[in-house]
GUMAR-825147 format. One record per residue (C-alpha): residue number from 1; x, y, z. Coordinates in steps of 0.001 Angstrom, whole numbers. Layout:
% GUMAR-825147
+-----+---------+---------+---------+
: num :       X :       Y :       Z :
+-----+---------+---------+---------+
: NUM :       X :       Y :       Z :
...
+-----+---------+---------+---------+
This chain:
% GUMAR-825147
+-----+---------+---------+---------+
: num :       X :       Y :       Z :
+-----+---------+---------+---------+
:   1 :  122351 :   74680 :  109954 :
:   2 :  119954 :   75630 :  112811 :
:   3 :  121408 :   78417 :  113388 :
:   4 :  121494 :   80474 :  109607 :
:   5 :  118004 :   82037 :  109913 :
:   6 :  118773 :   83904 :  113836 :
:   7 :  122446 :   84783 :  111789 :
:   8 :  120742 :   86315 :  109031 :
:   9 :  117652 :   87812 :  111059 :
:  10 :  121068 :   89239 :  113409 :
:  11 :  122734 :   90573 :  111010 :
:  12 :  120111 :   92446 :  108567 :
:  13 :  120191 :   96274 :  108679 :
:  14 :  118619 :   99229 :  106978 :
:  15 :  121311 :  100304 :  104411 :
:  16 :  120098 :  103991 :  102950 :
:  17 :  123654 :  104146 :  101156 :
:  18 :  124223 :  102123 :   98030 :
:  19 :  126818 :  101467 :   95585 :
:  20 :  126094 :  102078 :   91654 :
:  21 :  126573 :   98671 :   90889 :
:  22 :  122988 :   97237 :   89389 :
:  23 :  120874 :   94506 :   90754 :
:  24 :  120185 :   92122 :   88604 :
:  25 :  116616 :   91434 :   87569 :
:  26 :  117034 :   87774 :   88664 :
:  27 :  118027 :   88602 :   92013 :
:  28 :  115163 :   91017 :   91879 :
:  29 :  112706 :   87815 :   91041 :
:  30 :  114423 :   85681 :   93466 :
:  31 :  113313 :   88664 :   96344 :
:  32 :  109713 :   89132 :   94762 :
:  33 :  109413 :   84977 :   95130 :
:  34 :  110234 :   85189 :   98753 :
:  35 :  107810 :   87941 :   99464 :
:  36 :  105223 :   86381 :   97797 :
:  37 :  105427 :   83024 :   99831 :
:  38 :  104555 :   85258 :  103170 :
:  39 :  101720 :   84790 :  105417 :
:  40 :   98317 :   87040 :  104423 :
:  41 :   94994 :   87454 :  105746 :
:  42 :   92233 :   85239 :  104089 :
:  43 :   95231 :   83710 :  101573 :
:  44 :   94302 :   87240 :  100287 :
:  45 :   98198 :   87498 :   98463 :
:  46 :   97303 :   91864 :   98601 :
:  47 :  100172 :   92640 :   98114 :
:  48 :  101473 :   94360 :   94348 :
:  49 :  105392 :   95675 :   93245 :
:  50 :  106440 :   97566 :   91049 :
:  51 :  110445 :   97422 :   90804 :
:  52 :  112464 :  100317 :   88971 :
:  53 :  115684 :  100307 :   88288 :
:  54 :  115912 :  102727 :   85404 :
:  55 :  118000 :  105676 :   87081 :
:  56 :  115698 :  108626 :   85626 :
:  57 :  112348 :  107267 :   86771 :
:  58 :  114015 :  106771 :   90286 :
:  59 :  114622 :  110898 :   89903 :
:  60 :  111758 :  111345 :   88666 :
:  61 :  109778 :  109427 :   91412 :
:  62 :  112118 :  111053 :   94164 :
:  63 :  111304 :  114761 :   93070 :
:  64 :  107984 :  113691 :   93159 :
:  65 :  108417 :  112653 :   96731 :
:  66 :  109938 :  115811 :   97572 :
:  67 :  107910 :  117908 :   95796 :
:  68 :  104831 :  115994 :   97614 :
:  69 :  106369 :  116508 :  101287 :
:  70 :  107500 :  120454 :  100804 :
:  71 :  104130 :  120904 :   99665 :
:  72 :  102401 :  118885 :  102412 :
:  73 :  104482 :  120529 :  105426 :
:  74 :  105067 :  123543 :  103892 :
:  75 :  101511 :  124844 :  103987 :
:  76 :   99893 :  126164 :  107097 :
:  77 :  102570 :  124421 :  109216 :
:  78 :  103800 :  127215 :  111484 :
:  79 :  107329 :  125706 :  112056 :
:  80 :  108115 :  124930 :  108425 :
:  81 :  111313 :  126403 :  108688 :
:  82 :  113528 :  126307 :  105568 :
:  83 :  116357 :  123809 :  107456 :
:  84 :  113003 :  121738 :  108394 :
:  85 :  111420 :  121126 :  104893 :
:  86 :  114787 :  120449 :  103649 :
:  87 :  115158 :  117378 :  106429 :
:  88 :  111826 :  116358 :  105322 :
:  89 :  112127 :  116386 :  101775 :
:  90 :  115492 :  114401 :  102140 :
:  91 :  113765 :  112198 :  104384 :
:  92 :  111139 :  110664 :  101473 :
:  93 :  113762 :  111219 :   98774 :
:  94 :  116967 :  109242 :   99506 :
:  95 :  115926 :  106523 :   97410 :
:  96 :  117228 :  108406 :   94574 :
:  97 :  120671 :  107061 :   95617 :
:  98 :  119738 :  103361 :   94820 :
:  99 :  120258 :  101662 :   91760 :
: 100 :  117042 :   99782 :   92694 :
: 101 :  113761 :  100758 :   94223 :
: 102 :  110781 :   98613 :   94988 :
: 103 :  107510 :  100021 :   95544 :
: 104 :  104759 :   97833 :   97830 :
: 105 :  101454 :   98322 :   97678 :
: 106 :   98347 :   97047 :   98796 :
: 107 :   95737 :   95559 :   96969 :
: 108 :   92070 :   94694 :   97783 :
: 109 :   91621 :   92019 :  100423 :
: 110 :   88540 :   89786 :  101205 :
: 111 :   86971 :   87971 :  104752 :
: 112 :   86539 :   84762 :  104129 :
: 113 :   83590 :   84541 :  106317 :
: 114 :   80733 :   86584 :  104526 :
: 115 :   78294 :   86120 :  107502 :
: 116 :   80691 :   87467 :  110035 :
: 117 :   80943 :   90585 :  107470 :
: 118 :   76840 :   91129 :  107381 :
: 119 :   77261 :   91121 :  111165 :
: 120 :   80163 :   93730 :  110944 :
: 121 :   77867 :   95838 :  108487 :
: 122 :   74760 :   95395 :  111286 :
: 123 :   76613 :   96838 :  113717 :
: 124 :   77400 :   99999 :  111617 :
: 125 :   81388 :   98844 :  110330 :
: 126 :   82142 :   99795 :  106554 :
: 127 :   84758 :   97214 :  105112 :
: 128 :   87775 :   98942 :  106268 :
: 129 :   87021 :   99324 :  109832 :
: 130 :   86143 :   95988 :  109853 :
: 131 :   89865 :   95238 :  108884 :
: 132 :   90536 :   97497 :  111271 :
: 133 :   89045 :   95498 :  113984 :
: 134 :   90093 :   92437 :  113021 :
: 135 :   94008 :   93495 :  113639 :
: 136 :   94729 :   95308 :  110086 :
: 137 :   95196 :   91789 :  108806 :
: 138 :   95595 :   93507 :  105289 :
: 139 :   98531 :   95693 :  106569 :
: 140 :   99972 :   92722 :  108525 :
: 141 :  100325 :   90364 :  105528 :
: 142 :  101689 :   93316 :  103487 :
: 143 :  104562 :   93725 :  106751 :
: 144 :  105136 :   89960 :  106506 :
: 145 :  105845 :   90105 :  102793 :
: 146 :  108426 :   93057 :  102984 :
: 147 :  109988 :   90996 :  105971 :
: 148 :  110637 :   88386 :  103823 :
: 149 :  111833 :   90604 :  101156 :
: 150 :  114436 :   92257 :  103272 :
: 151 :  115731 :   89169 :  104221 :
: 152 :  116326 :   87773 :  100898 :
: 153 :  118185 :   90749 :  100429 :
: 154 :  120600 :   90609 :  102915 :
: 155 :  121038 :   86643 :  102322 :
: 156 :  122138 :   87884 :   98513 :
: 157 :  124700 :   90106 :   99746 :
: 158 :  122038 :   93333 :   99260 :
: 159 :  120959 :   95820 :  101572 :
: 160 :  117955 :   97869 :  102003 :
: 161 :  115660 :  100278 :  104063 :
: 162 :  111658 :  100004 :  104411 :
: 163 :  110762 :  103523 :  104122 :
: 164 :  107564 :  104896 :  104462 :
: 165 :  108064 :  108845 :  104724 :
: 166 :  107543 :  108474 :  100761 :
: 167 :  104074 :  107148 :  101114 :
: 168 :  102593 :  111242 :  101783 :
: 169 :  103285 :  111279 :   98100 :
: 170 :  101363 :  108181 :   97347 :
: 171 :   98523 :  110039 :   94950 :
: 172 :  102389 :  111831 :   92946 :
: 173 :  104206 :  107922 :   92864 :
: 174 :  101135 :  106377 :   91807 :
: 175 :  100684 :  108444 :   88678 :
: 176 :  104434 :  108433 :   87478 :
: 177 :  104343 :  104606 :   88174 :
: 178 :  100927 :  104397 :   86060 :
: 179 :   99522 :  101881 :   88801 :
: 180 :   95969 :  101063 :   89624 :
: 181 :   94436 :  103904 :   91292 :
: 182 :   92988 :  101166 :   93762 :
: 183 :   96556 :  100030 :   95093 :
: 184 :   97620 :  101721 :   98517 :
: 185 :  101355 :  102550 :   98513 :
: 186 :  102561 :  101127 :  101745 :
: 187 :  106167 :  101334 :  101271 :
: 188 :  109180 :  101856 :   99491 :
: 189 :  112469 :  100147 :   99496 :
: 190 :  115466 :  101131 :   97972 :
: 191 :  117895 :   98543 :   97676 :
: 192 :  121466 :   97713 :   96352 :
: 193 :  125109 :   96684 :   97095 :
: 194 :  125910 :   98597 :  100520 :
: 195 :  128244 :  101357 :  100403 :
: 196 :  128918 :  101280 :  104574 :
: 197 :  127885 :   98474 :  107438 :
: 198 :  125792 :  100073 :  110126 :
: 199 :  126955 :   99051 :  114090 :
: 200 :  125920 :   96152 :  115824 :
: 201 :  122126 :   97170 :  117191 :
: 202 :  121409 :   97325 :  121011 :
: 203 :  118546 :   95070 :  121136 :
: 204 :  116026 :   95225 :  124497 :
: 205 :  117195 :   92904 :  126657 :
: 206 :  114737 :   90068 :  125890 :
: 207 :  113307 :   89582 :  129681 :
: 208 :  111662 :   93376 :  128882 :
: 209 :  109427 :   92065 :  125685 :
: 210 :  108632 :   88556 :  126963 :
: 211 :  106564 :   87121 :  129220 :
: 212 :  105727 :   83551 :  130115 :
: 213 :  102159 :   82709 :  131659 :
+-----+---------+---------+---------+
């Protein structure tokens, strides 16, 4: 029993090709539930998702992505070759290919300390850099949820890929979806029964990434 979590940490990967079998909206609770119970900044819980699974929105949202990134590298880039804003637009669009997608964003966040803010605010800091310089605890709690979320997906037999390419059409996604203009897209995750199993990852060997004082 010790040993489940390390086998199902070892043996998650980032599926980007899906069957079109559906997910079912229970399993799609059960995932939201273990993202939810993550670790965030101040108990702050930022974190808000919006799951489609209706197959024409997913377009929809994808040729918005694409649409977004041609536009974005397309203009004054010198190097936006045609075979280069095709990569890019298939980059932030694969998602189309899921019969799920979940969308993560961030929502407002709060320091629990409100003197420590004033001194922040002294010393010239508007909220966000203060965030900033407290170790993004805002984005971290938002990385924790989605880590728990991709594990609950492999444990049901799922796969899934945290993309973020899509997010340069945040301002496109966030109007089809109808969301609060507040809410910062941080990710999207397409997810479904895998249609291929990726190799075995080299990992670093772990000597190279920890150290012992």
């Amino acid at each position: 029993m010790e040993n489940n979590f390390l086998e199902l940490a070892q043996s998650r990967r980032s599926i980007r090709k899906f069957s079109d079998k559906p997910v079912p909206r229970e399993a799609v609770e059960y995932f939201i539930s273990c993202a939810a119970h993550a670790p965030s900044g101040c108990d702050s819980q930022c974190w808000y998702f919006v799951a489609v699974d209706d197959g024409d929105l997913i377009n929809k949202l994808a040729d918005g992505a694409a649409e977004s990134a041609r536009n974005f590298y397309g203009e004054g880039y010198s190097e936006a070759t045609p075979e280069f804003l095709n990569s890019r637009e298939k980059a932030v669009s694969f998602f189309r290919n899921a019969p799920l997608v979940i969308f993560v964003f961030m929502d407002k966040t709060k320091f629990y300390d409100e003197k420590a803010v004033r001194a922040f605010f002294e010393k010239g800091y508007d909220y966000r850099g203060m965030i900033d310089k407290l170790g993004y605890y805002d984005v971290l709690s938002i990385g924790a949820a989605i880590q728990n979320l991709l594990l609950a997906v492999a444990e049901k037999g799922y796969g899934a890929c945290w993309m973020n390419d899509p997010v340069i059409a945040e301002d496109k996604i966030r109007e089809i979806l109808g969301v609060r203009e507040d809410l910062k897209l941080l990710s999207v995750i397409p997810v479904g029964e895998p249609s291929y199993f990726p190799r075995q990852k080299n990992l670093k060997d772990q000597s190279s990434i920890l150290e012992f004082k």
